[in-house]
N, C-alpha and C positions, 0 to 999 in steps of 0.2 A: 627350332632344332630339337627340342627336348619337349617332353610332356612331365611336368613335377610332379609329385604327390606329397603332400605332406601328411605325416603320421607322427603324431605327438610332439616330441624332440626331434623327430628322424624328417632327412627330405631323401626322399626317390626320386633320380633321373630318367628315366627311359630316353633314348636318342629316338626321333623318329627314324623309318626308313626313306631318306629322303637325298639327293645328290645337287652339289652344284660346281661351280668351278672352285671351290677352294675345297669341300671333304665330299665325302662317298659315305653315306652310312646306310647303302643298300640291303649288308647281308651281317645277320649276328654277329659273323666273325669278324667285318671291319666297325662294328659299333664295339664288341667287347675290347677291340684293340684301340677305339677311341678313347674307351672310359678307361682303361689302364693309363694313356697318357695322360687322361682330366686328372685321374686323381696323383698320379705321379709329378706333373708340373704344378700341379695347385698346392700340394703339399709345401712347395719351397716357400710360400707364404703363408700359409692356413693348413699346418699338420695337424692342429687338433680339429680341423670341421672336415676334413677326405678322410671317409673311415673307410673306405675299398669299393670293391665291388660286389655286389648281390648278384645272385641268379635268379631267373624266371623259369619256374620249370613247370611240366604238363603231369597234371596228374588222371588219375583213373576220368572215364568220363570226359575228360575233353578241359576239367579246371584246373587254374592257375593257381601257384604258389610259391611262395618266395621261401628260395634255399628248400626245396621239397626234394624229394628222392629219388624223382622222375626223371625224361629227358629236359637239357635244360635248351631252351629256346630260344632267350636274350640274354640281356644283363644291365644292370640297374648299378648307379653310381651310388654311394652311399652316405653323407653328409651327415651333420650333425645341424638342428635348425638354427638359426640366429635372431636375435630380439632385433624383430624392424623399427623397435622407438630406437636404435641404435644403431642405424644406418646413416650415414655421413653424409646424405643428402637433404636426412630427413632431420638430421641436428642442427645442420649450415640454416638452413630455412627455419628453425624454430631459435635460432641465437647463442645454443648449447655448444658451440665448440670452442673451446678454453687453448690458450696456450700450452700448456700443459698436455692437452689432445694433441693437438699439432705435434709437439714434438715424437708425442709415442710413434703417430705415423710416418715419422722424418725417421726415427730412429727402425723401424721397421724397414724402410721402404731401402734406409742406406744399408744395413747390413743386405738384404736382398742383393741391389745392386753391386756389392763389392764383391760379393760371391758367385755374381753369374758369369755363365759362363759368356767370354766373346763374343761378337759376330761374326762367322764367314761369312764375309763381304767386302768386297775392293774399295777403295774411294770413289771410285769412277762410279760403278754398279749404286751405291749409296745415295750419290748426288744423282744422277740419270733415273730412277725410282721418283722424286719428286716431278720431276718431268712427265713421267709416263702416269702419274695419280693426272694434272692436270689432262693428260687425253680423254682419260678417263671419267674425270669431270665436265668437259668440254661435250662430251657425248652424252651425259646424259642432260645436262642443264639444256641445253639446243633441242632436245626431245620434247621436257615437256613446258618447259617457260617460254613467252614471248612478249613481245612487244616492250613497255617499260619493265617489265620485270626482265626479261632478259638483259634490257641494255643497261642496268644495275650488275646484274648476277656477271654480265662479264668484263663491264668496270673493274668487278672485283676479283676477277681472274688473271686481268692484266695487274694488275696490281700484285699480284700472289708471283705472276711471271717476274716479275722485276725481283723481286725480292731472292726467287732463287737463285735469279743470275748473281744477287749481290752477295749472298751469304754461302756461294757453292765453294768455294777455298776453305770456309771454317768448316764445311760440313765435311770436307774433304777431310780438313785438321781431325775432324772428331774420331774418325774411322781411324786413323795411321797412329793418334793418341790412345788407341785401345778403349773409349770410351761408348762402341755400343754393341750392346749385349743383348743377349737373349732374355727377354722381359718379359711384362706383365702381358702388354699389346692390346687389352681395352680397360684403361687405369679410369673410369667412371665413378664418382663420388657415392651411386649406390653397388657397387662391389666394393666395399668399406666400410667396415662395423667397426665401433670403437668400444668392441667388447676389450677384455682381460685378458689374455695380450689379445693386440689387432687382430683381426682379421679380416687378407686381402684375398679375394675368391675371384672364381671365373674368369680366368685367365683364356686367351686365345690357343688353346690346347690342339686344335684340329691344321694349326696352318701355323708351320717355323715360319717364314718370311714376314706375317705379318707381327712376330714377336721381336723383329729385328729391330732397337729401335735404342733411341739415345734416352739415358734418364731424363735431361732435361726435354725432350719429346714427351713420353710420358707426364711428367708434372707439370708442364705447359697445355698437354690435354684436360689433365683435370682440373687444371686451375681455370681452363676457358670452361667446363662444364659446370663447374661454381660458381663462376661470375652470372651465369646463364639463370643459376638457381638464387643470384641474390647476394652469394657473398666473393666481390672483386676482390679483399685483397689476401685470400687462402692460399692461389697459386702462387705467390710471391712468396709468403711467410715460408711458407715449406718447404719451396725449394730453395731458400737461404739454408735451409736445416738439413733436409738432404745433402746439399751439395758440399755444405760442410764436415758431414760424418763421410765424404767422401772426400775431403781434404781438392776441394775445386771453387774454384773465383765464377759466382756466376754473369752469364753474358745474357745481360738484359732485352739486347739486340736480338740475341738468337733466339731467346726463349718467346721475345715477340714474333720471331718469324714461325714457330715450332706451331704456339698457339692461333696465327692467323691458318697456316696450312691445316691446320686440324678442323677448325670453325667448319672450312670449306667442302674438307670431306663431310663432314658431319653432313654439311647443308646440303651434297649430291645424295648422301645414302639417303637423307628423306626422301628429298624428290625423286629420288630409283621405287619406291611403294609406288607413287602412279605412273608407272608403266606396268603393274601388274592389272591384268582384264577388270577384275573386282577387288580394287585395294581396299582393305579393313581402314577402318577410320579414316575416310578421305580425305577430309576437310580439316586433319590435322595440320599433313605434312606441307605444302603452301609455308602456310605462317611459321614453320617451325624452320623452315629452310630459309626463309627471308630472315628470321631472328640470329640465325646463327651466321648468314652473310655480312649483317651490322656488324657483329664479333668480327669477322673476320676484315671488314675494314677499318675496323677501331685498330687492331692490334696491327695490320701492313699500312697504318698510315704514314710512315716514314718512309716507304719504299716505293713511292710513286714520283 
């Protein structure tokens, strides 16, 4: 989506110009209107790493320069860099994250959530979204898996079915209880630096619908992407801590249902790379989509 540049302390985004079904960043004017949202949402967790937008402008000669006095062409997102021995994937994996960590980012992540805003979205619309991810899933898993590997991958799709039918009244509950809000929407352990105060970056900036989402969605995501990385019980610890600076009883049930539908997406968005003509890294996604289907039937194993 982005091309980065790093420059000292500083990171440059440039969007590429590129379109698909969830943004358009065809023509300068919808990438400058993209990067006003990146750093306007991203702000609500990480005000001190969104320092605005830069210009790209044309100068004498046909060269580029940033914030020049020429016409301006694009526009570059403006950050501030973050120490990657401080990234929360790369602390989980080296045994660095303390109690003390945990709560700074419980204590972050609740004030976030107490202050966002709602969801516009019905119960019905809410609960019917999980239905319509597994067509979605259905389509592409039948594309490129088969034989024993399919007839795993949609074991474990009926298993995901059951679990919505059982848990679609609480999901229901959650929406009429005013509990999902306009969030993070890809809560990944490495958008997580456990710098001075936290900071939570890269937010789903380009697509409302996909920010629509329950807290305990979110920390049941990233708690399934820790597990993934080696440390099972981060997602648990946390969201005890979240849910209690949000003055909420957590439902261990749901958050197992939260984290098995996630595994799942996770494990179709790999396998959607080969359906591209020349996927980069082929011989990743296979094993990466099977590892994240285990997840997802560890966590719906009560819903079969």
């Amino acid at each position: 989506m982005s091309w980065v540049f790093l420059a000292g302390d500083l990171v440059y985004k440039l969007k590429k110009p590129v379109r698909n079904r969830y943004f358009d960043f065809t023509t300068a004017a919808k990438r400058k209107a993209n990067g006003d949202d990146e750093v306007r949402l991203n702000r609500r967790l990480s005000p001190e790493v969104y320092l605005g937008l830069a210009t790209l402008t044309l100068g004498r000669g046909g060269t580029l320069a940033l914030n020049g006095s020429g016409p301006v062409v694009d526009w570059l997102v403006v950050m501030r860099r973050l120490p990657a021995a401080r990234m929360l994937d790369r602390m989980l994996a080296g045994g660095q994250v303390s109690a003390a960590e945990i709560d700074r980012v419980a204590a972050t992540l609740g004030r976030f959530y107490a202050a966002a805003a709602r969801a516009d979205i019905t119960a019905r619309d809410y609960v019917r979204h999980f239905g319509e991810m597994q067509v979605q899933n259905r389509r592409v898993i039948h594309q490129v898996l088969s034989g024993d590997e399919l007839t795993t991958a949609e074991d474990t799709l009926v298993r995901l079915d059951a679990a919505i039918v059982a848990h679609a009244a609480t999901l229901a509950r959650r929406v009429a209880d005013g509990r999902v809000v306009d969030g993070h929407g890809d809560l990944r352990p490495e958008h997580i630096c456990l710098t001075e105060p936290v900071a939570i970056f890269d937010c789903l900036e380009f697509n409302g619908a996909l920010r629509r989402v329950d807290p305990l969605d979110e920390i049941a995501f990233l708690g399934m992407e820790c597990r993934l990385i080696g440390a099972p019980a981060f997602g648990r610890e946390l969201a005890r801590r979240v849910l209690g600076h949000l003055e909420e009883t957590p439902d261990w049930g749901l958050f197992a249902f939260y984290a098995g539908f996630r595994a799942v997406l996770r494990a179709r968005l790999s396998l959607a790379h080969l359906l591209d003509p020349a996927p980069r890294e082929a011989g990743r996604w296979r094993p990466q989509a099977n590892r994240y289907f285990a997840l997802a039937r560890d966590h719906l194993a009560g819903h079969t």
